[in-house]
C-alpha positions in Angstrom: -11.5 19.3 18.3 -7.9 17.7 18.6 -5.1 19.4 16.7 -1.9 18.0 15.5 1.0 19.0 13.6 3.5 17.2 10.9 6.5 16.1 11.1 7.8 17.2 7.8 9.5 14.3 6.6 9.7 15.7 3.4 12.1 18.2 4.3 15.7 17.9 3.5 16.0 19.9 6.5 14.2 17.6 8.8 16.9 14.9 10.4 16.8 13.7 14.1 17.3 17.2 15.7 14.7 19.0 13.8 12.3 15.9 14.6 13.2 16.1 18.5 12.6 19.8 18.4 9.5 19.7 16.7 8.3 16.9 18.7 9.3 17.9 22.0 7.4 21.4 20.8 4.2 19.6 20.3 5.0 17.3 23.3 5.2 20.3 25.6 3.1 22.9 24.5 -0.5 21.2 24.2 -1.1 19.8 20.9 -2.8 16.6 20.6 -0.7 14.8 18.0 2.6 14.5 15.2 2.3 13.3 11.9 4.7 11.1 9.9 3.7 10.7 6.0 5.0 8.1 3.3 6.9 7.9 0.1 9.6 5.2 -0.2 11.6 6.4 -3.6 11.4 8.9 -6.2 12.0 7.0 -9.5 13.4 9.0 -12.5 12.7 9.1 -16.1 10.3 11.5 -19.0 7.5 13.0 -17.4 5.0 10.5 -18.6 7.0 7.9 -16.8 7.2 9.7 -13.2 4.3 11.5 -13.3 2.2 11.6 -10.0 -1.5 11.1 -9.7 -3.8 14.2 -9.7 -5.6 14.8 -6.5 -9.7 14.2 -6.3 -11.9 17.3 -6.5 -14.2 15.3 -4.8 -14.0 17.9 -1.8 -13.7 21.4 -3.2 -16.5 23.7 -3.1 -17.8 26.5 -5.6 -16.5 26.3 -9.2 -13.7 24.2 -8.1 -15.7 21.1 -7.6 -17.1 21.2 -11.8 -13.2 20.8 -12.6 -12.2 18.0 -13.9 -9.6 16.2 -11.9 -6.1 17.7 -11.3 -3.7 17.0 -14.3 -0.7 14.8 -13.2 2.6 16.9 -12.6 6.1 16.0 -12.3 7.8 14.1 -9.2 10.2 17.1 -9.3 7.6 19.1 -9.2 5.6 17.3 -6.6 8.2 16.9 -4.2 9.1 20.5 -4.7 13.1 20.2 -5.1 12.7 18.6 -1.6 14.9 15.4 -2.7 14.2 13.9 0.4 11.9 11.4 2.8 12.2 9.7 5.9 10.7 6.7 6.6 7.7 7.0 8.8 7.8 3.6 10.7 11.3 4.2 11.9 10.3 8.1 13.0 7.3 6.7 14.7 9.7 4.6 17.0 12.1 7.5 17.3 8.7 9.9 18.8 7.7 7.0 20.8 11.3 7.2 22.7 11.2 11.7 22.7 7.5 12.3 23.4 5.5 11.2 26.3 1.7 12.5 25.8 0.8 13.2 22.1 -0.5 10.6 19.9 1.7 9.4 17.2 -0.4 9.3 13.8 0.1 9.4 9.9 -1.1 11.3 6.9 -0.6 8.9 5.7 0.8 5.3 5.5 0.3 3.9 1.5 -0.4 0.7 3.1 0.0 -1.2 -0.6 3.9 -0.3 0.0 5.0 -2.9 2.5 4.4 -6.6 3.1 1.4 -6.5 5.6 2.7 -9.2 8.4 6.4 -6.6 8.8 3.7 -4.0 8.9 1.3 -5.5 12.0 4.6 -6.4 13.5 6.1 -2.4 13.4 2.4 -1.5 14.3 2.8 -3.8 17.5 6.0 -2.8 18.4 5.4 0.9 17.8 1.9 0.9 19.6 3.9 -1.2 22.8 6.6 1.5 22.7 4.2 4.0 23.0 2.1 2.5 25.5 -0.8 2.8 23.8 -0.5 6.2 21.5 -0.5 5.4 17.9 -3.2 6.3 15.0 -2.9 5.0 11.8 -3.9 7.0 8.7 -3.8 4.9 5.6 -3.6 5.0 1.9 -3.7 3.6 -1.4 -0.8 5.0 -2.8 -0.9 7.9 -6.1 2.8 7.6 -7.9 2.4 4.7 -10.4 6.0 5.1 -10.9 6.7 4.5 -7.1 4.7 1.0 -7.5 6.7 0.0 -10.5 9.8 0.7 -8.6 8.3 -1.6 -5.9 6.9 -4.2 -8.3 3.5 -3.8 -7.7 0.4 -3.4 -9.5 -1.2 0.4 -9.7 -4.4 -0.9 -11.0 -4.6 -2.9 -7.9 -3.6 -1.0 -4.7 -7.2 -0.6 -4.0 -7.9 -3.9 -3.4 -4.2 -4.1 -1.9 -5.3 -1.7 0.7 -8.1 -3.3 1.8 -6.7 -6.8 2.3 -3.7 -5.6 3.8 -5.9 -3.7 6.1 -7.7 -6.8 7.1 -4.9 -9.1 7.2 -3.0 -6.1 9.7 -5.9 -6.4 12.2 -6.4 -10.3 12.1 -2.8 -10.2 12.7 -2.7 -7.7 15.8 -6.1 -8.9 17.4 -5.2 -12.9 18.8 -2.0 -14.5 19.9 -2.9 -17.1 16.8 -4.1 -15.8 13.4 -4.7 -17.2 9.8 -5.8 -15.3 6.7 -6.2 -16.5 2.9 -6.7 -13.5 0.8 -6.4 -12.4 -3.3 -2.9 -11.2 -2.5 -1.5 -12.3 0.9 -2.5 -15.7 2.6 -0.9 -16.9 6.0 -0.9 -19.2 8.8 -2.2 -21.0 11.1 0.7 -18.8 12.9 1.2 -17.3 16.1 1.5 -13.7 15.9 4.2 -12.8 18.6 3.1 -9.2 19.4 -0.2 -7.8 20.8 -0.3 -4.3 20.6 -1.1 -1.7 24.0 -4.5 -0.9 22.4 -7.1 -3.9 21.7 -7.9 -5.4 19.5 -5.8 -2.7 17.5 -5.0 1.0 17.0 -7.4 3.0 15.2 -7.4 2.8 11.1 -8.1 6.0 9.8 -8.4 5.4 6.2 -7.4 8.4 3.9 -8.8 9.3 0.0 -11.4 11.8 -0.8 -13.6 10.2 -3.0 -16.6 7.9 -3.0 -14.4 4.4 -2.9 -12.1 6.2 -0.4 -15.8 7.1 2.3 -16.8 3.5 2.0 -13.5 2.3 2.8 -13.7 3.8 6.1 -17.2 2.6 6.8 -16.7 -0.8 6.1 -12.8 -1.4 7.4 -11.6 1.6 8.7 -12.2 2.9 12.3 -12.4 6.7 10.6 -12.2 8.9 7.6 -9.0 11.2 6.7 -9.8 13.0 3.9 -7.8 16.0 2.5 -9.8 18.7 2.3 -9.3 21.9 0.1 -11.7 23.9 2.4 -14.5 23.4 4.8 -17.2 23.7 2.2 -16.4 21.4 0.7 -16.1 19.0 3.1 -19.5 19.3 4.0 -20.4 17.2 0.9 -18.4 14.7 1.8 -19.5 14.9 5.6 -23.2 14.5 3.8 -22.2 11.6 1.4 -20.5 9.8 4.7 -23.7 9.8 6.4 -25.2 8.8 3.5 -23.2 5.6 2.6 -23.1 4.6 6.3 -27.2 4.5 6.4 -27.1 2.2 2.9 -24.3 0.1 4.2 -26.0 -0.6 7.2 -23.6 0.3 9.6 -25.3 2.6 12.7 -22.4 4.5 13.9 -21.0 7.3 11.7 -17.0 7.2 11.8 -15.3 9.9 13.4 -13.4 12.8 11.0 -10.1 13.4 11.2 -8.7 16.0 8.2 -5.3 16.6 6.9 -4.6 20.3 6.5 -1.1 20.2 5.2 -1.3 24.0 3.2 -4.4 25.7 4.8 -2.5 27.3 7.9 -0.2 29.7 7.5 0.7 32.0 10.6 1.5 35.7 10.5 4.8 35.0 12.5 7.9 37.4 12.9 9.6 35.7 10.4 6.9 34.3 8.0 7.2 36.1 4.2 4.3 35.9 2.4 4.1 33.0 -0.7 1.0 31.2 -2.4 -1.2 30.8 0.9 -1.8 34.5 2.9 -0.4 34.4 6.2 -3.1 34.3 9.1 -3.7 36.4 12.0 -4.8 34.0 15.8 -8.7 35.1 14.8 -8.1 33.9 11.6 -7.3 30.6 11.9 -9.6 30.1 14.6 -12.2 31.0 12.6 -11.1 28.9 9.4 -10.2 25.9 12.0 -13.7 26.1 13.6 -15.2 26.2 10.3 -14.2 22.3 10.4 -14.9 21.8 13.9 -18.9 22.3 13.0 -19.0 19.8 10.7 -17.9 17.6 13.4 -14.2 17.5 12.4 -12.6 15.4 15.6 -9.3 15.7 14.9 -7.0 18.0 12.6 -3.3 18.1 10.9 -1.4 21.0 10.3 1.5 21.4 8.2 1.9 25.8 9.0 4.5 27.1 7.2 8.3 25.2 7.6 10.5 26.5 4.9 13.4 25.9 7.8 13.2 24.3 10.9 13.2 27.5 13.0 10.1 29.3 11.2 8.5 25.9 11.9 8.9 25.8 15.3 8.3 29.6 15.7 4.9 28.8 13.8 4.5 26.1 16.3 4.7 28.7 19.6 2.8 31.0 18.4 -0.2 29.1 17.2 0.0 27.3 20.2 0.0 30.2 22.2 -2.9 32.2 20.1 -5.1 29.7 18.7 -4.7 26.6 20.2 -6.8 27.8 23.8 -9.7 28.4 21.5 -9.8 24.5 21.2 -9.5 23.8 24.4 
């Protein structure tokens, strides 16, 4: 199994030193990928008005899963205090000029967000820069507000999502493309970029539930769910089969998971908060718990309330854990 970990562009604390440092960690000590993730504003107003989307229980296991969905909370509260985001596009480029093995992926890109011909473009570019090392993990987008702000439709990003995605590849696959489509329609143009990897980079598409599974089946080269624990994940490993057999295609996509909160290492200077730190064996075990379903490929967020816990969470899994994947 191939194990990445974020770069927090979330954190106020996370600007083009912290990235470099983080990056050049990874680079250098054996991981297999960084992670950029999306939000392009935060917009204000009541809490009705800014409220974000609750998260699918789809995946949770035990009592969890008889829940009913997660209430919406506050942007304030979503984002944590953390008034902050950097753009992953741009921070892709910058770890395509720092890094010279890892692949560069996301979790994720709202690909509803941004016209889809700037986007194929970036993805080009980025992929060429790279020579070759980008994964894409996309998604629909969950902060109506955010949409508003950006003068799009919520009730639509679905189908957004899956034209876009099309119209991205048509794009990226021939010197010449043309696409008519419910929201974007171009060409006969010629595409001016081809990208390292052919026709495309891998499409992982993110979401938990049903809608979100036959996504990836039908467009996507792979899942990225986020999965609350491994349990639960095996229903949504068994309902992936499942939808794959009735929608005829042969092939299973591969797994990749986002683990943003479920690692927490018992480093030096680690304190204890809502997760429990781990010890090496720990985290191996929790980690291979995912690897038996068939998990190919992992991202970690470990615990980064500054940039030097981060990257001292960074050493010592990859000095204690990371071998047992290997």
């Amino acid at each position: 199994m191939k194990i990445g970990i974020r770069i927090p562009c979330y954190r106020r604390w996370c600007r083009a030193a912290e990235v470099r440092r983080i990056a050049e960690a990874a680079d250098g000590l054996g991981f297999d990928s960084v992670w950029v993730q999306d939000h392009l504003v935060a917009p204000m107003g009541t809490a009705d008005e800014t409220a974000v989307g609750g998260t699918s229980h789809f995946l949770k296991a035990g009592a969890q899963a008889a829940q009913a969905p997660a209430r919406p909370t506050s942007l304030f509260d979503y984002y944590a205090g953390d008034d902050w985001w950097l753009d992953p596009y741009p921070v892709w480029a910058f770890l395509a000029g720092i890094t010279k093995r890892v692949t560069l992926a996301s979790d994720i890109l709202v690909l509803p967000y941004r016209n889809p011909i700037v986007q194929a473009k970036m993805i080009g570019t980025i992929d060429q820069l790279s020579n070759g090392r980008l994964m894409i993990g996309t998604g629909t987008g969950h902060v109506p507000a955010e949409s508003k702000a950006l003068g799009l439709d919520y009730a639509q990003r679905g189908r957004m999502h899956d034209e876009y995605l099309r119209a991205i590849r048509a794009i990226l696959a021939s010197e010449e493309a043309t696409f008519d489509g419910e929201f974007v329609s171009f060409g006969p143009l010629r595409t001016l970029i081809r990208p390292v990897q052919s026709p495309a980079p891998p499409f992982y598409t993110g979401g938990n539930g049903p809608r979100a599974i036959r996504r990836a089946i039908e467009l996507g080269d792979g899942w990225l769910p986020n999965a609350a624990d491994a349990e639960g994940l095996a229903k949504g490993m068994a309902l992936l089969e499942k939808t794959a057999v009735e929608m005829g295609r042969t092939d299973l996509p591969p797994v990749a998971v986002s683990l943003p909160n479920h690692i927490r290492m018992a480093t030096p200077g680690a304190r204890p908060g809502s997760k429990p730190l781990m010890s090496p064996d720990e985290a191996i075990a929790a980690l291979k718990a995912y690897e038996a379903l068939g998990v190919e490929h992992v991202s970690l967020g470990l615990l980064m309330p500054n940039a030097d816990i981060y990257v001292e969470q960074i050493e010592y899994f990859a000095r204690d854990v990371l071998p047992a994947f290997r």
